[in-house]
Backbone as a printed PyTorch tensor [residue, N CA C, xyz], in Angstrom:
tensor([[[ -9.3330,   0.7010,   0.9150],
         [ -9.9820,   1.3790,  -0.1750],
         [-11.3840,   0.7990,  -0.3690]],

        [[-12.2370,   1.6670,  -0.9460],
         [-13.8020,   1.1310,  -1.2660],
         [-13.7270,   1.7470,  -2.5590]],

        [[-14.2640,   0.7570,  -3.7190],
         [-14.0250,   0.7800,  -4.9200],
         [-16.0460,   0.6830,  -5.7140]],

        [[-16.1940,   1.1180,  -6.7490],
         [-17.1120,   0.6770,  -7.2980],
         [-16.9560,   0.1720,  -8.4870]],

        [[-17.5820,  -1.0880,  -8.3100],
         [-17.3260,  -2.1660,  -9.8060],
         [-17.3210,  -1.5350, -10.8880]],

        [[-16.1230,  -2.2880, -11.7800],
         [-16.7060,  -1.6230, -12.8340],
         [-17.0220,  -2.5110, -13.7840]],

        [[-18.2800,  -2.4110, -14.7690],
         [-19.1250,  -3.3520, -15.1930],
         [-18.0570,  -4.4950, -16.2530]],

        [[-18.3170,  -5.6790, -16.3050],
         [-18.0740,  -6.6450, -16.6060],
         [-16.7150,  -7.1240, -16.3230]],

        [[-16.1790,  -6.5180, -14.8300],
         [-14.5420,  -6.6250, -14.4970],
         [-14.7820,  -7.3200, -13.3140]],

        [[-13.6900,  -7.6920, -13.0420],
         [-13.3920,  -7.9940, -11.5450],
         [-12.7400,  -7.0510, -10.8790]],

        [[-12.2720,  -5.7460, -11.1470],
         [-12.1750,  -4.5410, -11.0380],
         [-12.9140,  -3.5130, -10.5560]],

        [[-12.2970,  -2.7820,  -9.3380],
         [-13.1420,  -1.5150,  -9.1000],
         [-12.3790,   0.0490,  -9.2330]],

        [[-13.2620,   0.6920,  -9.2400],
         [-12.8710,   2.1100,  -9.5740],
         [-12.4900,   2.6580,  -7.9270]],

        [[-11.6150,   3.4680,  -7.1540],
         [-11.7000,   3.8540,  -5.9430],
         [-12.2400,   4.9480,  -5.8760]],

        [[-13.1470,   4.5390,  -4.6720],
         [-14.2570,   5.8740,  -4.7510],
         [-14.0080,   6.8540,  -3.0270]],

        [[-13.6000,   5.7770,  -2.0430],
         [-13.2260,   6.7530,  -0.9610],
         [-12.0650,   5.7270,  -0.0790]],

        [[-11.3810,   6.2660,   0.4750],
         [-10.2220,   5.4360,   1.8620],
         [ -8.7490,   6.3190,   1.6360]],

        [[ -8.2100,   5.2950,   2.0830],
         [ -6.6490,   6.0100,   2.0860],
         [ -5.2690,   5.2080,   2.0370]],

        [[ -4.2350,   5.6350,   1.1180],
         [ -3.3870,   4.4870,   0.3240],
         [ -2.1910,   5.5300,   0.4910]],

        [[ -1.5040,   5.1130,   1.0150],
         [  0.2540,   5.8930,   1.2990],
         [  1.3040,   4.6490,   0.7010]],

        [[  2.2960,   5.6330,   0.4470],
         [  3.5160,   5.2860,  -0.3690],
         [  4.4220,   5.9710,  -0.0290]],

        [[  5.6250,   5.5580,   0.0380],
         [  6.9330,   5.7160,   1.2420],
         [  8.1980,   5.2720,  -0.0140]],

        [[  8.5050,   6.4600,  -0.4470],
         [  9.8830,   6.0140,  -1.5490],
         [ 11.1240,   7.3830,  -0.9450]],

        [[ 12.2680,   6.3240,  -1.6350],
         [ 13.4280,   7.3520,  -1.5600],
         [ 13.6610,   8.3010,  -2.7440]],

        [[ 14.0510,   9.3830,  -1.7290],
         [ 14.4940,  10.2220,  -2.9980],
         [ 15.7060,  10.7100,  -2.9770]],

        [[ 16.6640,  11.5110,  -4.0960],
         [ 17.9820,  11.7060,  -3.9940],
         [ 18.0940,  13.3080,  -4.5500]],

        [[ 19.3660,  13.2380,  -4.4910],
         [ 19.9200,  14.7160,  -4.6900],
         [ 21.4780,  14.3180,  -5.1070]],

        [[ 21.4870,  14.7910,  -6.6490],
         [ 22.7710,  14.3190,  -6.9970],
         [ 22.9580,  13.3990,  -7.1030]],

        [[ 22.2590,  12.0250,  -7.4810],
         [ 22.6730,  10.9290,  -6.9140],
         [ 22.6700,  10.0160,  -6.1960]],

        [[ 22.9180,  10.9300,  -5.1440],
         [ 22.7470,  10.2970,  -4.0640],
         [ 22.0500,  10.3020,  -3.1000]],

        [[ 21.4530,   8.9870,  -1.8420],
         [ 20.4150,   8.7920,  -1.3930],
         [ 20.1840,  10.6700,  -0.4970]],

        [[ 18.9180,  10.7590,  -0.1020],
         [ 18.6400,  12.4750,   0.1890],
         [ 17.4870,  11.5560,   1.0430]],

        [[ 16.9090,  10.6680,   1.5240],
         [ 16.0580,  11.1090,   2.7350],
         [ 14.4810,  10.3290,   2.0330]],

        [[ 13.5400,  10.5800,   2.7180],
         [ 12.4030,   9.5220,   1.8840],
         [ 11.1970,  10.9140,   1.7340]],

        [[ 10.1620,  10.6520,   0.7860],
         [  9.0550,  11.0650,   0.7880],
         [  7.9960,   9.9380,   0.6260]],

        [[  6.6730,  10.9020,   1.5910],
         [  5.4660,   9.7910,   2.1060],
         [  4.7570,  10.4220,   1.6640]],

        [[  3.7950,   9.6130,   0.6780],
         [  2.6960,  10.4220,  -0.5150],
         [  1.3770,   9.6300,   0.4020]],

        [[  0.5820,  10.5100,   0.6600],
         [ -1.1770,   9.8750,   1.4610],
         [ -1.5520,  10.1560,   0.3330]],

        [[ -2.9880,   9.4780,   0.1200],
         [ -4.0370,  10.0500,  -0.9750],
         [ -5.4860,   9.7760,   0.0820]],

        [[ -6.2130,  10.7430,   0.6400],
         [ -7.4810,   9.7550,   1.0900],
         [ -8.1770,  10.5660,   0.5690]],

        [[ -9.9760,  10.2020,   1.1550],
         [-11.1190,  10.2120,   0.8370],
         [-12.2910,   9.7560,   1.7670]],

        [[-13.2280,  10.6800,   2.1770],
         [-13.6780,  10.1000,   3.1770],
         [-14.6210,   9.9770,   2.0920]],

        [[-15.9500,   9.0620,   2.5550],
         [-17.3920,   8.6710,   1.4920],
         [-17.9380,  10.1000,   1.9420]],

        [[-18.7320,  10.3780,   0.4440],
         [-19.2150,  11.7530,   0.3970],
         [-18.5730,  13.1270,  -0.2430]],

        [[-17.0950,  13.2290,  -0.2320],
         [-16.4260,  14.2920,  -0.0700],
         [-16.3480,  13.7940,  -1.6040]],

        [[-16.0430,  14.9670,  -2.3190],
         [-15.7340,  15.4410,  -3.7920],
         [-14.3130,  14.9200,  -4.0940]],

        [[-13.4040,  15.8940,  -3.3410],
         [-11.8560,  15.7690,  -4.0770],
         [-11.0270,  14.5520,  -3.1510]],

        [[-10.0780,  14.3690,  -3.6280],
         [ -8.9360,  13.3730,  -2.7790],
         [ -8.2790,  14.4540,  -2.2180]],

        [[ -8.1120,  14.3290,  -1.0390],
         [ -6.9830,  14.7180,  -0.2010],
         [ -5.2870,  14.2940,  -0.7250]],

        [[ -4.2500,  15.0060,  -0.9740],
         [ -3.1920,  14.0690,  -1.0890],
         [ -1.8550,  15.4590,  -0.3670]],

        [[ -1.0690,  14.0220,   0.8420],
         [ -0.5320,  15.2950,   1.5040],
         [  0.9500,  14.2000,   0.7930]],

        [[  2.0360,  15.3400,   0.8460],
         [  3.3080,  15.0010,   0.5980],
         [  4.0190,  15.0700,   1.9400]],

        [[  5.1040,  14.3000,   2.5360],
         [  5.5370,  14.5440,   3.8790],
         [  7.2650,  14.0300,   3.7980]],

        [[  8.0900,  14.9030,   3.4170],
         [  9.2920,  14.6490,   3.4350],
         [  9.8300,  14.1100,   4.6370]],

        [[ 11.3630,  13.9350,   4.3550],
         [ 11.9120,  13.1280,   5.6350],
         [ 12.5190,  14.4720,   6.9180]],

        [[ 12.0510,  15.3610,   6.1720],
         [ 12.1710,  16.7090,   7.6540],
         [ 11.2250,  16.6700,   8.2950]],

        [[ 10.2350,  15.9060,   7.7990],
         [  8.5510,  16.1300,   8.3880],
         [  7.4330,  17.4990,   7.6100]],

        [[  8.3100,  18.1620,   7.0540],
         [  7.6050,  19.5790,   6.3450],
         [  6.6390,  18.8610,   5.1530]],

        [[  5.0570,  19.2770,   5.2510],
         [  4.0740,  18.5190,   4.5730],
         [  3.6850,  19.8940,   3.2070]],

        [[  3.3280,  19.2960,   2.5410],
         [  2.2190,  19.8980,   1.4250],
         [  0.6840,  19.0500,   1.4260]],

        [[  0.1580,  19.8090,   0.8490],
         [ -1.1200,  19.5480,   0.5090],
         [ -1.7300,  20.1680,  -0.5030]],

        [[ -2.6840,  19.2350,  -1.3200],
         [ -3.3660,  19.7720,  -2.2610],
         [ -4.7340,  18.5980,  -2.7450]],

        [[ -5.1520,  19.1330,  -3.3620],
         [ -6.6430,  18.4770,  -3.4960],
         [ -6.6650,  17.9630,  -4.6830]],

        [[ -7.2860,  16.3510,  -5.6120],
         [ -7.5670,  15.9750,  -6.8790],
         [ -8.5230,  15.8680,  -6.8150]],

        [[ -9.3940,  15.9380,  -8.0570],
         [-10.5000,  15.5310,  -8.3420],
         [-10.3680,  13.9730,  -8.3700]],

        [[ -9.7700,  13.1490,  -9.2430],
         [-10.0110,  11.5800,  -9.2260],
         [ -8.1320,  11.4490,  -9.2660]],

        [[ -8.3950,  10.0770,  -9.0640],
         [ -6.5980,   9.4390,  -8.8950],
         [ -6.4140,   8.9640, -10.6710]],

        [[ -5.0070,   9.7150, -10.6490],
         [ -4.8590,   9.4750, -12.4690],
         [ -3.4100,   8.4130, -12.2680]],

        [[ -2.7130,   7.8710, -12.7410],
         [ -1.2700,   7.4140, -12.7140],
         [ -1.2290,   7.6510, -14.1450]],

        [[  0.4780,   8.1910, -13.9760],
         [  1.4570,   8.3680, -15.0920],
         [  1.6990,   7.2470, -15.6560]],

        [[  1.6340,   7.1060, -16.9940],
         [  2.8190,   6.0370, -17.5000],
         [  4.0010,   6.3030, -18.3700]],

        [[  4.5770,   6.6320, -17.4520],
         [  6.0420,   7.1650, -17.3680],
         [  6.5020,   6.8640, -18.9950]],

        [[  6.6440,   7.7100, -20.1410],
         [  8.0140,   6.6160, -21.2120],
         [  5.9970,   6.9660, -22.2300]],

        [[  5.3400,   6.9100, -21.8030],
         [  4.0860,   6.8920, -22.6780],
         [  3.0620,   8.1100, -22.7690]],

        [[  1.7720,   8.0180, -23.6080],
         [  1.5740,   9.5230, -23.6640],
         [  0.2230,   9.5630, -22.9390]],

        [[ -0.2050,   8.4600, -22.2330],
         [ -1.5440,   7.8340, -22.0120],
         [ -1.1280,   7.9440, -20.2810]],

        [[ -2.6220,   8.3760, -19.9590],
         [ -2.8380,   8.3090, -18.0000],
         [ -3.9440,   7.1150, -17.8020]],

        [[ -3.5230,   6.1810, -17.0900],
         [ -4.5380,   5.3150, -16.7880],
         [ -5.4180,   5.5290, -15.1220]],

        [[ -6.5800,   5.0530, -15.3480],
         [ -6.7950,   5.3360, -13.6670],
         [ -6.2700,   4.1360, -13.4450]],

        [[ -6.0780,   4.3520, -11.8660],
         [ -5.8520,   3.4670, -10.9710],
         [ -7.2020,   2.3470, -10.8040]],

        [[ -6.6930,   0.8030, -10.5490],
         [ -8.2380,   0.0770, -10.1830],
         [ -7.3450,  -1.0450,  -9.6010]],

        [[ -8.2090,  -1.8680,  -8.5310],
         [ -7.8020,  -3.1540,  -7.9410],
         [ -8.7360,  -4.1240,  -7.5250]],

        [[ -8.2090,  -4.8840,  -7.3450],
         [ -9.4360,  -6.4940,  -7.3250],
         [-10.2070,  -6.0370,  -6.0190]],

        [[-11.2640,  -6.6310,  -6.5250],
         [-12.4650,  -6.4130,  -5.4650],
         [-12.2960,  -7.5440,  -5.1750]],

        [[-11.9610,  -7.8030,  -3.6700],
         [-12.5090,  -9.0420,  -2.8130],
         [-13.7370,  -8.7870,  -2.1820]],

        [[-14.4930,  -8.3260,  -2.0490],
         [-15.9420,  -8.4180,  -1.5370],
         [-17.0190,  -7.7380,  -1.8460]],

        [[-17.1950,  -8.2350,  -3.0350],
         [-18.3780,  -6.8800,  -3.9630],
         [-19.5360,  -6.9910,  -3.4800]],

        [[-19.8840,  -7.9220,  -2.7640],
         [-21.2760,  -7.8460,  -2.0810],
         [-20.8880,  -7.4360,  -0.8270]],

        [[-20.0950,  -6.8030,  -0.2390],
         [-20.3090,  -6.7210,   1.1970],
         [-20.8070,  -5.5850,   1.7960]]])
């Protein structure tokens, strides 16, 4: 990920790259197979890419403007942010 600082944090905002996540999902209960969530961004491009890819292999796709996360149980969306190890680089 490439992030831009955000002022007085050790924190950056993600501005372009690509971050996948690989969870199980169920049916009834019981275990049903995995889904693989991509999100990328090349530098330049407007929206995030984000493809869904079940465990049949059958994909979706659709486009965000910025990365939001749920907080599940609350009424508030936080963005996403992570430590910058190399803000000068």
């Amino acid at each position: 990920m490439i992030g831009e600082l955000i002022a007085e944090a050790s924190l950056c905002k993600p501005v372009s790259g690509t971050i996948s996540r690989t969870h199980g999902t169920n049916r009834n209960g019981f275990p049903f197979g995995a889904t693989t969530t991509t999100v990328s961004k090349e530098v330049g491009n407007q929206y995030w890419k984000v493809v869904f890819t079940d465990s049949d292999g059958e994909t979706h796709e659709s486009f965000a403007r910025e990365l939001v996360l749920e907080n599940y149980g609350a009424d508030d969306k936080i963005l996403p942010t992570f430590k910058c190890d190399y803000v000068d680089f």
